[in-house]
C-alpha positions as CSV (number, residue, x, y, z in Angstrom):
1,X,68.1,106.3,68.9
2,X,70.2,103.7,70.8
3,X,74.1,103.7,70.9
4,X,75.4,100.6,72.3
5,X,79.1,101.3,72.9
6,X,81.6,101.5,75.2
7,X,84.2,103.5,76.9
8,X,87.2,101.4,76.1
9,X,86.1,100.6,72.4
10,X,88.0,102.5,70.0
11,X,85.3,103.0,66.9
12,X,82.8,103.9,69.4
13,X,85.1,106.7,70.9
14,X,85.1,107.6,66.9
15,X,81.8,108.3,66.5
16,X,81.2,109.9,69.6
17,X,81.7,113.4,68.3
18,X,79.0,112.5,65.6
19,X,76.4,111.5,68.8
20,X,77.5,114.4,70.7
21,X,76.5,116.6,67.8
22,X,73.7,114.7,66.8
23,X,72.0,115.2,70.6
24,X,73.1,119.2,70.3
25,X,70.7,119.6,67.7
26,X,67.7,117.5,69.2
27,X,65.6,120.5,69.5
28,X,66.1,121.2,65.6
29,X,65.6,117.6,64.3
30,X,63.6,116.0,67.0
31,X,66.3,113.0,67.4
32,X,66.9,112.0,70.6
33,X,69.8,109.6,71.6
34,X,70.0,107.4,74.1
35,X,73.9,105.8,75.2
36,X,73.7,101.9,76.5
37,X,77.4,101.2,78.0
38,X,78.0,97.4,78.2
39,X,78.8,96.7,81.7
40,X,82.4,96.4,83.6
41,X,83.4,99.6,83.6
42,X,84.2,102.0,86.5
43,X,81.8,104.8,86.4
44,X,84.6,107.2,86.5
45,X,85.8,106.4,83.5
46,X,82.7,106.1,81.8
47,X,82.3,110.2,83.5
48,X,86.0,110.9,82.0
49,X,84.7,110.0,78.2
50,X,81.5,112.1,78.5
51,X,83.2,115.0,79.9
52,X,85.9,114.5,77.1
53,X,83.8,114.1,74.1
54,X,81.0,116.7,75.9
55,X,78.3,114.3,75.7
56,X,75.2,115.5,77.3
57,X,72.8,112.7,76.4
58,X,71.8,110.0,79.0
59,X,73.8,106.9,79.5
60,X,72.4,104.0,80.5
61,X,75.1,101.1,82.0
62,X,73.7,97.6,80.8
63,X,73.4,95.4,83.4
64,X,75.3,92.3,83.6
65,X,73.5,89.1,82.6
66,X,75.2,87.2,84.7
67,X,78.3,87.0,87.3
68,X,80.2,85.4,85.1
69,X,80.1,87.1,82.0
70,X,80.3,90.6,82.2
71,X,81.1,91.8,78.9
72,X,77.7,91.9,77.2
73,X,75.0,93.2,79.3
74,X,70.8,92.3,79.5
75,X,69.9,95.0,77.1
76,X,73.0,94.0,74.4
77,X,70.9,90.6,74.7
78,X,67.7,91.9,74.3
79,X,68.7,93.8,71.4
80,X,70.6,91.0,69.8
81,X,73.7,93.4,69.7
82,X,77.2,91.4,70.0
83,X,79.6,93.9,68.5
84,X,80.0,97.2,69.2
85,X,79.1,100.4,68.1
86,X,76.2,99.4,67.4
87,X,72.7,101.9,66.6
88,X,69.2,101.7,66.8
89,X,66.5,103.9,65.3
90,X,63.4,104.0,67.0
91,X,60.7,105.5,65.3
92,X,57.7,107.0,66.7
93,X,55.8,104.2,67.8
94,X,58.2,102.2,69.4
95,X,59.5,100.2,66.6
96,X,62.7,99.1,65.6
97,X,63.2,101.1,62.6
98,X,66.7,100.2,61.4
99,X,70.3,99.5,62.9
100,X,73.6,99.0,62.3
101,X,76.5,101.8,62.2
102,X,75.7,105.4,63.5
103,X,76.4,107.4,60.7
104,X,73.9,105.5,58.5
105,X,71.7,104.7,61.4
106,X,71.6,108.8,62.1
107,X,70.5,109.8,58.3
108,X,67.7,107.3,58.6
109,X,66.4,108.6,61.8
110,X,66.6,112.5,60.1
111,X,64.4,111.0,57.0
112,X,62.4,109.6,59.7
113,X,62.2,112.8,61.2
114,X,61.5,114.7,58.4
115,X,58.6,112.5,57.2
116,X,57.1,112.7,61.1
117,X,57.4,109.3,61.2
């Protein structure tokens, strides 16, 4: 899975519990989760929610698009994601398999996982 969000956003910090969880039980349900945090903010603060919320996965900081406009990042763009939280599945092979809010976007990756797909 993908989890745009970021640190400032106040329904993202909501369901981070639910993506911290989600990740502590990888090994059981085979659901990985990647974080993508649009860009502009200090690292340290970034550090400050993960170490809050005990979030172990990976984060990834979007990269700018441009100088200008820092809010939405290269991958937000890619992704066609301009509201936040926001959550990808990602099935097997490398498709797009649904999106939208986490909590639905999680029980569609465990059916996914279930049916080894």
């Amino acid at each position: 899975m993908l989890d745009f969000r970021a640190e400032w956003c106040g329904p993202c910090r909501n369901d981070l519990p639910v993506a911290a969880e989600a990740h502590r039980q990888r090994e059981k349900t085979g659901i990985v989760i990647i974080g993508i945090h649009n860009p502009g903010s200090p690292e340290e603060k970034i550090r400050e929610v993960m170490d809050k919320f005990q979030m172990q996965y990976p984060i990834c900081i979007d990269p700018p698009r441009d100088e200008e406009l820092q809010t939405w990042g290269l991958l937000s763009g890619q992704y066609g994601v301009f509201a936040i939280p926001h959550a990808f599945v990602i099935d097997q092979e490398g498709n797009i398999a649904g999106h939208g809010e986490l909590k639905e976007v999680l029980l569609h990756a465990r059916d996914l996982a279930r049916r080894g797909k």
